[in-house]
PANU-985381 format. One line per field, with one value per atom (N, C-alpha, C): residue number from 1; atom name; residue in three letters; x, y, z. Coordinates in Angstrom, 1 decimal. Each point is the difference from the previous one (the first is absolute). Example, Ala and Ser with C-alpha at 12.3 -4.5 7.8 and 13.67 -1.06 7.14 Angstrom:
REM PANU-985381
k [1:1:1:2:2:2] $
a [N:CA:C:N:CA:C] $
r [ALA:ALA:ALA:SER:SER:SER] $
X [13.2:-0.9:0.9:-0.4:0.9:-0.8] $
Y [-5.7:1.2:1.2:1.1:1.1:1.1] $
Z [7.8:0.0:0.0:-0.7:0.0:0.8] $
//
This chain:
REM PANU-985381
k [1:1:1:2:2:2:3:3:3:4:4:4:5:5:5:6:6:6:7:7:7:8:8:8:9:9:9:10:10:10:11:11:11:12:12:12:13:13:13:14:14:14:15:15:15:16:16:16:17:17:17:18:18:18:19:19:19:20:20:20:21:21:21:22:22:22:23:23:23:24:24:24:25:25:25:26:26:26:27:27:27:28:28:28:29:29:29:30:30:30:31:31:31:32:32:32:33:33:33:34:34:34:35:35:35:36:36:36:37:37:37:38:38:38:39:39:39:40:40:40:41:41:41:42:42:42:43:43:43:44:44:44:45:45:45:46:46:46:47:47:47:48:48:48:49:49:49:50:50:50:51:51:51:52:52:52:53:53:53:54:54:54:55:55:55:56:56:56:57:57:57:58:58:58:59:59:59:60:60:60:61:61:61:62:62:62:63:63:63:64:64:64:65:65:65:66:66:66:67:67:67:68:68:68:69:69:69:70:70:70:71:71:71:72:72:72:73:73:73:74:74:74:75:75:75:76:76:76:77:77:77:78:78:78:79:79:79:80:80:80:81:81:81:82:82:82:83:83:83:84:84:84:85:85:85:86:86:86:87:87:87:88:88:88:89:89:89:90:90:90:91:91:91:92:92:92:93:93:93:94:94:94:95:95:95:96:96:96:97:97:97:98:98:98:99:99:99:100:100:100:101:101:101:102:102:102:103:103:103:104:104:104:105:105:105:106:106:106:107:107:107:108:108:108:109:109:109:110:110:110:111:111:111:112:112:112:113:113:113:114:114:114:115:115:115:116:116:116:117:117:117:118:118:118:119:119:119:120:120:120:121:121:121:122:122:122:123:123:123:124:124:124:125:125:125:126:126:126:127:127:127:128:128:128:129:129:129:130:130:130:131:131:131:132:132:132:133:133:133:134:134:134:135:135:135:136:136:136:137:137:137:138:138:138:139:139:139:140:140:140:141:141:141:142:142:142:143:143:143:144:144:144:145:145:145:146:146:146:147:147:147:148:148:148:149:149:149:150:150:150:151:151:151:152:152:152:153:153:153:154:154:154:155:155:155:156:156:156:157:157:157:158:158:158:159:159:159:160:160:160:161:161:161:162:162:162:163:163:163:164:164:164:165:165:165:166:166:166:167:167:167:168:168:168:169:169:169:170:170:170:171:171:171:172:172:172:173:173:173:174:174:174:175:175:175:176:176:176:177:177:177:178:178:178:179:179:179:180:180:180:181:181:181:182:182:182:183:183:183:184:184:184:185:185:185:186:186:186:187:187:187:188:188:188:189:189:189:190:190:190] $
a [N:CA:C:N:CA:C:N:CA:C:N:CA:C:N:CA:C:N:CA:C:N:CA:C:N:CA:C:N:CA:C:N:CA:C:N:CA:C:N:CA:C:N:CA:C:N:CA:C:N:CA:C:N:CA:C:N:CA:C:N:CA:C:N:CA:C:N:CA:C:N:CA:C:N:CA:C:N:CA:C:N:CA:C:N:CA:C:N:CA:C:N:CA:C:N:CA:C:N:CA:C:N:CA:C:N:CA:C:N:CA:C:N:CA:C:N:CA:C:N:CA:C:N:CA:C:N:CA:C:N:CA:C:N:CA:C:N:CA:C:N:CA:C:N:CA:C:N:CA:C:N:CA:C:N:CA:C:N:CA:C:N:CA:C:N:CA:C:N:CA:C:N:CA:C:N:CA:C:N:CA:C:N:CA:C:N:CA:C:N:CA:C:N:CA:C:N:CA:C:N:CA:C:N:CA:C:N:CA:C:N:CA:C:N:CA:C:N:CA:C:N:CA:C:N:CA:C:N:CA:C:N:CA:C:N:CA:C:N:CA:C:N:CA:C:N:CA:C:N:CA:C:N:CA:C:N:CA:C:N:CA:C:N:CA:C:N:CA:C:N:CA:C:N:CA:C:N:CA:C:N:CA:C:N:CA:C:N:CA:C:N:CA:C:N:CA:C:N:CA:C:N:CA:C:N:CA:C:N:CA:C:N:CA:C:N:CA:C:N:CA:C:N:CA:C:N:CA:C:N:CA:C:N:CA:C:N:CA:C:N:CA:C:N:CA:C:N:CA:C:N:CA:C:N:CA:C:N:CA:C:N:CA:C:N:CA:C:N:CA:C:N:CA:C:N:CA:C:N:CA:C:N:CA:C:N:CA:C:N:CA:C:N:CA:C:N:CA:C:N:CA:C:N:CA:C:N:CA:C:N:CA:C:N:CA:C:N:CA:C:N:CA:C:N:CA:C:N:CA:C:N:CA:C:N:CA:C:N:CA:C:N:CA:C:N:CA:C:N:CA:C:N:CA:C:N:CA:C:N:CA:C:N:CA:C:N:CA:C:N:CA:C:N:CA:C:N:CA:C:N:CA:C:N:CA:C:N:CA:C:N:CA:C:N:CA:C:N:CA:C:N:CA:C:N:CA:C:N:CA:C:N:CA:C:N:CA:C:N:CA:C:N:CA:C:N:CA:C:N:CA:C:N:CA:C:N:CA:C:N:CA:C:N:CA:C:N:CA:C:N:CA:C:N:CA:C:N:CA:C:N:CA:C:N:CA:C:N:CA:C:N:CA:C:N:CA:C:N:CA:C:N:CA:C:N:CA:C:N:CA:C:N:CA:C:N:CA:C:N:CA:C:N:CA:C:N:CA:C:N:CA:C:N:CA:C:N:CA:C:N:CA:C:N:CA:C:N:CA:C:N:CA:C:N:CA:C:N:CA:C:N:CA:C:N:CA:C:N:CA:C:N:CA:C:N:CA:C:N:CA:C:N:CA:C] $
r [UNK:UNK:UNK:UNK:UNK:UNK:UNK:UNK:UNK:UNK:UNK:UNK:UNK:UNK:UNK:UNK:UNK:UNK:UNK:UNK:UNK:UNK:UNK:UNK:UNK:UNK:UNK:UNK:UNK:UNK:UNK:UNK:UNK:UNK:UNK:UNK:UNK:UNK:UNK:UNK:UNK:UNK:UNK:UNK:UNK:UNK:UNK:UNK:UNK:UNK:UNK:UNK:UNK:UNK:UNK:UNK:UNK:UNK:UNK:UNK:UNK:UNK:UNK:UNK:UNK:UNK:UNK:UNK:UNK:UNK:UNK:UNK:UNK:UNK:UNK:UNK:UNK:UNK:UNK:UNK:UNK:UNK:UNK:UNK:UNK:UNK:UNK:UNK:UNK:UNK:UNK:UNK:UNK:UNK:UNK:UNK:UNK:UNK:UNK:UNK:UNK:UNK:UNK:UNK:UNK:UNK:UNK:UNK:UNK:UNK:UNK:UNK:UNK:UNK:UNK:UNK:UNK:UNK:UNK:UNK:UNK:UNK:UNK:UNK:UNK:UNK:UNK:UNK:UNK:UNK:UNK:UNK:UNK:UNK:UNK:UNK:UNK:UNK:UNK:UNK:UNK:UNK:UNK:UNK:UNK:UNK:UNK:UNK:UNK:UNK:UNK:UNK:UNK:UNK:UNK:UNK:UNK:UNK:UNK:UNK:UNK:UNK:UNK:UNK:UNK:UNK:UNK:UNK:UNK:UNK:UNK:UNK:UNK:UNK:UNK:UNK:UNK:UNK:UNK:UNK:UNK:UNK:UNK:UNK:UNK:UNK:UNK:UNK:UNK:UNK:UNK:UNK:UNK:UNK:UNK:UNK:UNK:UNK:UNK:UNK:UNK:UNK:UNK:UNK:UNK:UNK:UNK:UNK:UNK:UNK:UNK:UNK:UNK:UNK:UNK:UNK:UNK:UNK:UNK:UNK:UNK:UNK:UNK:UNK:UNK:UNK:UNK:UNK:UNK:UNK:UNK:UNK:UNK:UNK:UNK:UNK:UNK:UNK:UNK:UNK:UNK:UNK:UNK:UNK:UNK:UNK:UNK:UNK:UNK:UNK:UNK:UNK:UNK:UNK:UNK:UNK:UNK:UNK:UNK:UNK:UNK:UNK:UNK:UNK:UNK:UNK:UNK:UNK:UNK:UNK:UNK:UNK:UNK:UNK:UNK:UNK:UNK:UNK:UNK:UNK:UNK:UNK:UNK:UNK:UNK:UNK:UNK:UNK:UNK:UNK:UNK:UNK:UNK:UNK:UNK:UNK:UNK:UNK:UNK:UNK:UNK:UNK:UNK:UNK:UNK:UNK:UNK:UNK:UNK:UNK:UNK:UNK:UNK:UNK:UNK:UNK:UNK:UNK:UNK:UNK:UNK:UNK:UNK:UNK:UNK:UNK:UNK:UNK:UNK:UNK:UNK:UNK:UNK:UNK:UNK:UNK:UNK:UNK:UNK:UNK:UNK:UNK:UNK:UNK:UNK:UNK:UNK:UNK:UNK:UNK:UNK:UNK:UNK:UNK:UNK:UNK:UNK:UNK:UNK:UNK:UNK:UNK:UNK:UNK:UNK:UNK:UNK:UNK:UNK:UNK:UNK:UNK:UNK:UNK:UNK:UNK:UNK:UNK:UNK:UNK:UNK:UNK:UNK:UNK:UNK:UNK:UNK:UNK:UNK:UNK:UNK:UNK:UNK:UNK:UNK:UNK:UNK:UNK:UNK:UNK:UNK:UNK:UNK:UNK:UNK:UNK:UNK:UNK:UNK:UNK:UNK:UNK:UNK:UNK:UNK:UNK:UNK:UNK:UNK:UNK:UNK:UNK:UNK:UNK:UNK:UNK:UNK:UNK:UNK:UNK:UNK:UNK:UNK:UNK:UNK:UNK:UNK:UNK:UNK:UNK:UNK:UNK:UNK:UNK:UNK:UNK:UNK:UNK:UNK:UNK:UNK:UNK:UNK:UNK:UNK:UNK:UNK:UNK:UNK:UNK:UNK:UNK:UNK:UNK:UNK:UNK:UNK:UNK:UNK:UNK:UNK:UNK:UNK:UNK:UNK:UNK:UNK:UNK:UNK:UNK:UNK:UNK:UNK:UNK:UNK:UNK:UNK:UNK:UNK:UNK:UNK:UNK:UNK:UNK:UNK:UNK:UNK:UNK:UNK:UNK:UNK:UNK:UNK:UNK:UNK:UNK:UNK:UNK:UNK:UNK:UNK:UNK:UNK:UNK:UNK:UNK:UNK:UNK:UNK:UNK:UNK:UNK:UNK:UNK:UNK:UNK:UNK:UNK:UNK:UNK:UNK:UNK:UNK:UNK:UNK:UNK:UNK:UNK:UNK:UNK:UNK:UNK:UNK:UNK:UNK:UNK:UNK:UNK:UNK:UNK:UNK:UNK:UNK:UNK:UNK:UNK:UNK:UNK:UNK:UNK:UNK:UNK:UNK:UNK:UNK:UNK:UNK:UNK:UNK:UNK] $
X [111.2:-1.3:-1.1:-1.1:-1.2:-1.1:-0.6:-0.8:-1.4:-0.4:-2.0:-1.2:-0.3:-0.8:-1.4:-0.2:-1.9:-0.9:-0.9:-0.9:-0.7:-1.0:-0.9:-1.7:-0.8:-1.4:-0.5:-1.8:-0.7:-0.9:-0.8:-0.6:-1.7:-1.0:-1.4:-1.0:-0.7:-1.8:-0.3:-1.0:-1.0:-0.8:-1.4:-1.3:0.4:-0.8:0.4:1.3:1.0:1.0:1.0:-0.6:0.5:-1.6:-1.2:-1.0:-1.3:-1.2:-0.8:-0.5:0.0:-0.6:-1.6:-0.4:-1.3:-1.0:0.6:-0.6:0.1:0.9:0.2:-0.1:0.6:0.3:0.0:-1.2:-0.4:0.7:-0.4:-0.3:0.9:0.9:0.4:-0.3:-1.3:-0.6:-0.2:0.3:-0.4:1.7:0.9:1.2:0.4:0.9:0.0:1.4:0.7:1.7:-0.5:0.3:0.2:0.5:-0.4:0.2:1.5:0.8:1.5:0.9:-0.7:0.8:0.8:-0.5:0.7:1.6:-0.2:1.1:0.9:-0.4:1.1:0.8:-1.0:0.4:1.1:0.0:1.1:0.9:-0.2:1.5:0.8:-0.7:0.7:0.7:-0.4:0.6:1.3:-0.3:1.2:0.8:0.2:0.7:0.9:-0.4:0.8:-0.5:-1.5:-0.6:-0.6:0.0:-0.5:-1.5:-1.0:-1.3:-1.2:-0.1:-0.8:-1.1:-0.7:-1.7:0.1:-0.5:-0.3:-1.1:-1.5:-1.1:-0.8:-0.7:-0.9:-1.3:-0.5:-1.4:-0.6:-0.7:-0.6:-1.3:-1.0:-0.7:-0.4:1.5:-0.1:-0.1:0.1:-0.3:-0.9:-0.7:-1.2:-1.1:0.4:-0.9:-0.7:0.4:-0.2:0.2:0.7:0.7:1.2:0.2:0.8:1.5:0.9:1.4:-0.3:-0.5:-0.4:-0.5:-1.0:-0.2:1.2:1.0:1.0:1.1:-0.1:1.5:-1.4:-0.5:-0.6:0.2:0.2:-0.2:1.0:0.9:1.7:0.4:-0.8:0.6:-0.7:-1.2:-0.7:1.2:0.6:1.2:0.7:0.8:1.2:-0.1:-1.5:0.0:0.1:-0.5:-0.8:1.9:0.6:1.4:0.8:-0.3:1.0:0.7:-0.6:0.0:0.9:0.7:0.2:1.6:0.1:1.4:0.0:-1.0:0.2:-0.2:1.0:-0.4:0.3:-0.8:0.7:0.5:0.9:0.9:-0.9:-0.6:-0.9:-1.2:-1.1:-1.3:-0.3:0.2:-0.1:-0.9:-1.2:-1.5:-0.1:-0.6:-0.5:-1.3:-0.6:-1.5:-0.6:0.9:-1.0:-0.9:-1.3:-0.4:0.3:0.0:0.8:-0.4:-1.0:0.2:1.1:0.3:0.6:2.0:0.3:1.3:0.8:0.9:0.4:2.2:0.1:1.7:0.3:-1.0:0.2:-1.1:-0.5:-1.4:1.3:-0.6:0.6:-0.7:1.2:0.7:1.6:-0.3:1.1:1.3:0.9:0.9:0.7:-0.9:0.5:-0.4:-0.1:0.0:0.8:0.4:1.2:1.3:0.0:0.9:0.2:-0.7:-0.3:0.5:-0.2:0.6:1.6:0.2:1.4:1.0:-0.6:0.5:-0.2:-0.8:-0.1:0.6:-0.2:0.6:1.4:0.6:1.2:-0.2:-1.3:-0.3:0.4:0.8:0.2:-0.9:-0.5:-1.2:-0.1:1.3:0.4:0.4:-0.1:-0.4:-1.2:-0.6:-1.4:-1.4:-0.9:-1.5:-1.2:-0.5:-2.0:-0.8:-0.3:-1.3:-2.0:-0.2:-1.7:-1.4:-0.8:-0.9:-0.5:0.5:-0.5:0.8:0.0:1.1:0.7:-0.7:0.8:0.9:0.1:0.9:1.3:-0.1:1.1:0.5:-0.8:1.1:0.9:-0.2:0.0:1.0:0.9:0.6:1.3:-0.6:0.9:0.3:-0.8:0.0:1.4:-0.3:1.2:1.2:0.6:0.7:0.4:-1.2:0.3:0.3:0.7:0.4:-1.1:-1.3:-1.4:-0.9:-0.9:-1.1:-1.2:-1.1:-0.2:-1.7:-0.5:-1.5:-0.6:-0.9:-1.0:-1.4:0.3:-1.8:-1.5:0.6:-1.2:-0.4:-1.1:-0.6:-0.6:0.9:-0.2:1.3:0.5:1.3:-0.4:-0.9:-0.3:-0.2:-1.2:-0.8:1.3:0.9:1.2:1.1:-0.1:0.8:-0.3:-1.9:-0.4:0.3:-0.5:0.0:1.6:0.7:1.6:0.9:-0.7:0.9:1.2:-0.5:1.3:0.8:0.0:0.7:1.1:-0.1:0.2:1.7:0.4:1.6:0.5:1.0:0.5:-0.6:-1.5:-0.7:-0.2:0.2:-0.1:-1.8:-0.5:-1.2:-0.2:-0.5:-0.3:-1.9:0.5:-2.1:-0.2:1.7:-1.0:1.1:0.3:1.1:0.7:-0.6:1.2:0.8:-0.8:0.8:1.3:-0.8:1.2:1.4:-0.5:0.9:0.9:-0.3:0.7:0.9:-0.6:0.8:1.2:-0.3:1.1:1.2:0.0:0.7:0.3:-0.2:0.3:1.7:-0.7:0.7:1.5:-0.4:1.0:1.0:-0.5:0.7:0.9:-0.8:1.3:0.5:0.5:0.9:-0.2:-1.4:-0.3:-0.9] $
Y [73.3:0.8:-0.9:-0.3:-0.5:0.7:-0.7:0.5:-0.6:1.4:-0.4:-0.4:-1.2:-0.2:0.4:0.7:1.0:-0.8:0.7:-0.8:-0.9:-0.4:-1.5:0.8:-0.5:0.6:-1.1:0.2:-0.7:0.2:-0.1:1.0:-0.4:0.2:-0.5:0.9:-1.4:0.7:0.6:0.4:0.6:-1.0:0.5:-1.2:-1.1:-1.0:-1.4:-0.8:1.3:-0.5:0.4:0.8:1.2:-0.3:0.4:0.5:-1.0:-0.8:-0.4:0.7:-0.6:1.0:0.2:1.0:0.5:0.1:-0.1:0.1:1.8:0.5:1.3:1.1:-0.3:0.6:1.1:0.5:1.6:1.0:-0.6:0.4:-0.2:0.8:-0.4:-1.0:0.0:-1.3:-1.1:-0.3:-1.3:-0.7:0.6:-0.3:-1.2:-1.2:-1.1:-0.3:-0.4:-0.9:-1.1:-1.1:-1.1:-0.5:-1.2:-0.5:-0.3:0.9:-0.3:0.9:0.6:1.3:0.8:0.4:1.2:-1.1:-0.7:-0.7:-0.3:-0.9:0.0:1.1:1.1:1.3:0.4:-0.4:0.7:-0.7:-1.4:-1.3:0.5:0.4:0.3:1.2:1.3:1.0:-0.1:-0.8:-0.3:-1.0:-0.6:-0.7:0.7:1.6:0.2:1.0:-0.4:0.4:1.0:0.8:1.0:-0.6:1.2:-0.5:0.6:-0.4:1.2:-0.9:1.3:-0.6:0.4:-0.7:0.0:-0.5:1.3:-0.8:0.7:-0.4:0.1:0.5:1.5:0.4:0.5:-1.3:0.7:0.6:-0.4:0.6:1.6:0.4:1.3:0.7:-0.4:0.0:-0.2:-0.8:-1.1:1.2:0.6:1.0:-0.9:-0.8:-0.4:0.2:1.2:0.6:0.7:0.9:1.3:0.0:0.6:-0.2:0.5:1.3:0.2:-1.4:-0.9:-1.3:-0.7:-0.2:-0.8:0.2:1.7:0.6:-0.4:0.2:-0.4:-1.7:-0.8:-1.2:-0.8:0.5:0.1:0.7:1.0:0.8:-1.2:-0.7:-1.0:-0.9:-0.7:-1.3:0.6:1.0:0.5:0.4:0.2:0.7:-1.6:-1.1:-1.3:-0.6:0.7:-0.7:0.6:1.1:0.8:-0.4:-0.6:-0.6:-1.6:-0.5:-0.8:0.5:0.8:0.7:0.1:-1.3:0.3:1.2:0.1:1.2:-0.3:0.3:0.3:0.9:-0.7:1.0:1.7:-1.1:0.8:-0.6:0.6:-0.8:0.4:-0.5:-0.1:-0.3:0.7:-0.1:0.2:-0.8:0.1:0.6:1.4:0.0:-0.3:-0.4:0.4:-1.7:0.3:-1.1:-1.0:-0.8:-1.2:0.5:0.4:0.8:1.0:1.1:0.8:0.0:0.8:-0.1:-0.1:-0.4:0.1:-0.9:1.2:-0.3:-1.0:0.0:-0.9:-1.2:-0.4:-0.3:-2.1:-0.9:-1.0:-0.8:-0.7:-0.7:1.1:1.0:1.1:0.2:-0.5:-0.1:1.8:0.4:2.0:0.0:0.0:0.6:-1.0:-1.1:-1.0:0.8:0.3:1.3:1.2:0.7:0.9:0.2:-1.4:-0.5:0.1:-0.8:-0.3:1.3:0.9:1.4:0.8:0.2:0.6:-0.4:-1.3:-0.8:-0.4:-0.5:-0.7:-1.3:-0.6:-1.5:-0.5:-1.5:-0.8:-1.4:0.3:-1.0:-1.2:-0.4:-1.2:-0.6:0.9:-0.8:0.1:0.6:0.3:-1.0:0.1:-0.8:0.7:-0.5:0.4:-0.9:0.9:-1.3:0.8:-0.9:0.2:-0.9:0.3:-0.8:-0.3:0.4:0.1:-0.3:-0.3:-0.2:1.5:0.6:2.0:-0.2:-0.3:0.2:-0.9:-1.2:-0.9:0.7:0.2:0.2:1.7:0.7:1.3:-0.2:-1.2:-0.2:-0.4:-1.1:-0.6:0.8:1.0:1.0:0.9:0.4:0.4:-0.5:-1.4:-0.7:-0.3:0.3:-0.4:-1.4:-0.8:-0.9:-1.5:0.4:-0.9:0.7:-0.3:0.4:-0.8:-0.1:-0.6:0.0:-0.6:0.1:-0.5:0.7:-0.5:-0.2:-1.5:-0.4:0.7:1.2:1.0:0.8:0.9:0.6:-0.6:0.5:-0.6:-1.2:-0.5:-1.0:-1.2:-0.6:-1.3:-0.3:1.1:-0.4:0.7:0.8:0.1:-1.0:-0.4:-1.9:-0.8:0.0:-1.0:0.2:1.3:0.4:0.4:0.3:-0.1:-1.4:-0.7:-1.1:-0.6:0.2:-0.3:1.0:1.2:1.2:0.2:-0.6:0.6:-0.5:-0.9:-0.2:0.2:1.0:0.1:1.0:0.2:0.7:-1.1:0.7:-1.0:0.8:-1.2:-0.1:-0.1:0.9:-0.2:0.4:-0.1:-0.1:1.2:1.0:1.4:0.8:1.0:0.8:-0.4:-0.9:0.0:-1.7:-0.2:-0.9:0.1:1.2:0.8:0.2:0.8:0.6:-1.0:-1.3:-0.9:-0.7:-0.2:-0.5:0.6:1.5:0.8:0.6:-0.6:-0.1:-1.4:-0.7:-1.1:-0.4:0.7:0.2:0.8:1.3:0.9:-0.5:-1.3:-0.8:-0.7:-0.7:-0.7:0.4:1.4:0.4:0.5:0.0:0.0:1.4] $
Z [-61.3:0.1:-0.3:0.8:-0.3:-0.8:-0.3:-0.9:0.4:0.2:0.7:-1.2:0.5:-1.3:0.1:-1.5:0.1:0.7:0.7:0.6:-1.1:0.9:-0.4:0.3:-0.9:0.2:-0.6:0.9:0.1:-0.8:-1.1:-0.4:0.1:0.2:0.6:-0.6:-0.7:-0.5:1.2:0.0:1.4:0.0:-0.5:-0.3:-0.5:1.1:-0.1:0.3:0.8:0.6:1.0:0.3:1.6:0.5:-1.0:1.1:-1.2:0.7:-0.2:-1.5:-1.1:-1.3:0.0:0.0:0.2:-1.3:-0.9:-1.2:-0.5:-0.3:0.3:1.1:1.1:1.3:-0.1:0.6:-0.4:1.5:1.2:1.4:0.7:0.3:1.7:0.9:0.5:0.7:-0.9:-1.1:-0.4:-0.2:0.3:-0.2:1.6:-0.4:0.9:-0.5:0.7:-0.4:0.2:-1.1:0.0:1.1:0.7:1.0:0.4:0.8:-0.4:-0.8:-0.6:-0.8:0.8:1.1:1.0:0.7:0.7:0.0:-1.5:-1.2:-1.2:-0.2:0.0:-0.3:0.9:1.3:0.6:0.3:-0.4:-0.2:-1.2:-0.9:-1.3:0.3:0.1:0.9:0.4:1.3:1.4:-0.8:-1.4:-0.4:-1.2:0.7:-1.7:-1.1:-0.6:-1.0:0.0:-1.2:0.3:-0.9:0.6:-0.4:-0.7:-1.0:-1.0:-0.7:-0.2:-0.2:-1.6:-0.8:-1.6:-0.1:-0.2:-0.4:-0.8:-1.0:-0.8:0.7:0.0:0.1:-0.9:-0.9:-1.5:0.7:1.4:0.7:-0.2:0.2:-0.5:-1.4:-0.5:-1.8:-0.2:0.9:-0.8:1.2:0.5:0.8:0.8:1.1:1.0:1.1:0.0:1.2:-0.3:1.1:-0.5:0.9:-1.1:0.9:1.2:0.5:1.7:0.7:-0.8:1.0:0.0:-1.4:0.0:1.5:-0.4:1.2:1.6:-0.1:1.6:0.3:-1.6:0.8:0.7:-1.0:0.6:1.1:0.0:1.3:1.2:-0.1:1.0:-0.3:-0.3:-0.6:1.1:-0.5:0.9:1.1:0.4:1.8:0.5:-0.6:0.4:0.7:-1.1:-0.2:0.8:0.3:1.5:0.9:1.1:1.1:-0.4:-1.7:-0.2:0.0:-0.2:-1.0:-1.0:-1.3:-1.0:-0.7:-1.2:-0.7:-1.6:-0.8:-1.4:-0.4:-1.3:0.1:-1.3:-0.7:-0.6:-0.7:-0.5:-0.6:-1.5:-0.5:-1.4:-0.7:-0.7:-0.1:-1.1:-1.3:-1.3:-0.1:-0.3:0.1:-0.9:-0.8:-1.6:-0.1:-0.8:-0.3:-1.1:-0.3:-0.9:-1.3:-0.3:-1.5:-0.3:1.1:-0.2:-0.2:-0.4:-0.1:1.5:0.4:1.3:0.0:0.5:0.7:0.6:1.3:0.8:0.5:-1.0:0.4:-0.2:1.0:-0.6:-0.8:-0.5:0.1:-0.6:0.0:-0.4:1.3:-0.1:1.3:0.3:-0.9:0.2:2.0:0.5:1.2:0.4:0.0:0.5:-0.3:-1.4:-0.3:0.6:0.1:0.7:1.9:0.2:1.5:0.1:-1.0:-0.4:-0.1:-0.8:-0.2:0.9:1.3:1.1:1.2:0.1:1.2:-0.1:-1.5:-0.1:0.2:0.0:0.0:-1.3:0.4:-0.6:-0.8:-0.5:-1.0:0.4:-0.4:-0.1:0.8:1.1:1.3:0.9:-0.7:0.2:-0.1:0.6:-0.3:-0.1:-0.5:-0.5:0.7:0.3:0.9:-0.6:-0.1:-0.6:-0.3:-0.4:0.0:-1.3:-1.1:-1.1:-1.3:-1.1:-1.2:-0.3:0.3:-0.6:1.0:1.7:0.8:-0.3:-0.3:-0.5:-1.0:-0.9:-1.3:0.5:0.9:-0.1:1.1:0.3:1.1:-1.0:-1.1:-1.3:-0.7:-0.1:-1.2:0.2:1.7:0.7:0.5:-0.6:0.3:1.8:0.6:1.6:-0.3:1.6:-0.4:0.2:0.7:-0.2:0.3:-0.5:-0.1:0.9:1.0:0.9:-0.6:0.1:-0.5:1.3:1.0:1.3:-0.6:0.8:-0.4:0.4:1.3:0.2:-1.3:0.5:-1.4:-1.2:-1.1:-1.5:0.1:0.8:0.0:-0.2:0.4:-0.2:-1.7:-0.5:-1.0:-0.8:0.1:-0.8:-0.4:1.2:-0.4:-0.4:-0.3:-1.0:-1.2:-0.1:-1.6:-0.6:0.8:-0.7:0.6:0.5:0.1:-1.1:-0.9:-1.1:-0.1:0.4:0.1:1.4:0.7:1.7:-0.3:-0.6:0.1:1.0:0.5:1.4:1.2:-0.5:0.7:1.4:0.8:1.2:0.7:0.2:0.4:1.5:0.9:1.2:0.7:1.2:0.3:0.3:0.5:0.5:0.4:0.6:-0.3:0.9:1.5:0.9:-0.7:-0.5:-0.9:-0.8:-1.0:-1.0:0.8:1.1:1.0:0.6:0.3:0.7:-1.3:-1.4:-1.0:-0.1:-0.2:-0.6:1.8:1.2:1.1:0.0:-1.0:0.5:-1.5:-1.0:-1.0:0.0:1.2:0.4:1.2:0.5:1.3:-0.3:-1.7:-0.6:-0.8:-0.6:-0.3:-1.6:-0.5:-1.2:-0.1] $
//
């Protein structure tokens, strides 16, 4: 008897690495995919992964905008994404602002958990991809098996300033990047 092994997930900031960071994305229309996102997104997909969004909107804490703008801007993501096939498997949203107390806010890998326990995904064969130091660690935190840091967004100026920290953070320029590492990783057998 064979034995089916748990799926594999992708797991992805939003701002600054699916979709151009706005400086707190309030609007539907101000929402843009990174150049290339809509194809990574659906290589990753068609190869397997299941694919879920983990992101931090202290915006809404911080009263910048309201989960009705939040649920509309996603609802704009996913109509954009239709016509692609992609789909997530679910979206995982921190509202609270960085003062406050919060479950899932990262670098907290509770909704990587949370994935794991709904889906049956397996961690540790799993990746983080993001633009920021909360998204690495919240990838480590959750024992996926790398963690991918994109130079879009806050990515560049996050590799300066953790450069002594990145160890087997693998560094790339943007998600169809990420996306090509981690197909290239699954081609050879790792």
């Amino acid at each position: 008897m064979s034995r089916v092994a748990a799926p594999r997930a992708v797991f992805l900031d939003r701002d600054g690495t699916i979709n151009v960071d706005r400086h707190y994305l309030s609007k539907p229309e101000q929402f843009e995919f990174i150049p290339g996102a809509e194809r990574a997104l659906r290589q990753l997909q068609d190869a397997g992964f299941r694919l879920v969004i983990v992101t931090n909107q202290s915006g809404i804490g911080r009263g910048y905008y309201t989960l009705s703008d939040l649920e509309a801007i996603h609802a704009r993501m996913l109509g954009l994404l239709e016509p692609t096939g992609v789909v997530f498997d679910r979206i995982y949203f921190a509202p609270e602002s960085p003062e406050e107390p919060s479950r899932g806010r990262k670098p907290s890998p509770a909704f990587l958990f949370d994935a794991r326990d709904e889906f049956g995904i397996d961690l540790s064969r799993s990746f983080m991809i993001g633009d920021k130091w909360a998204d690495v660690e919240a990838g480590r935190n959750a024992g996926c098996l790398r963690s991918l840091l994109v130079r879009t967004g806050y990515g560049a100026e996050t590799e300066r300033k953790q450069a002594a920290h990145l160890g087997q953070t693998v560094v790339v320029d943007d998600l169809p990047a990420a996306a090509a590492w981690i197909l290239a990783e699954q081609a050879a057998g790792r």
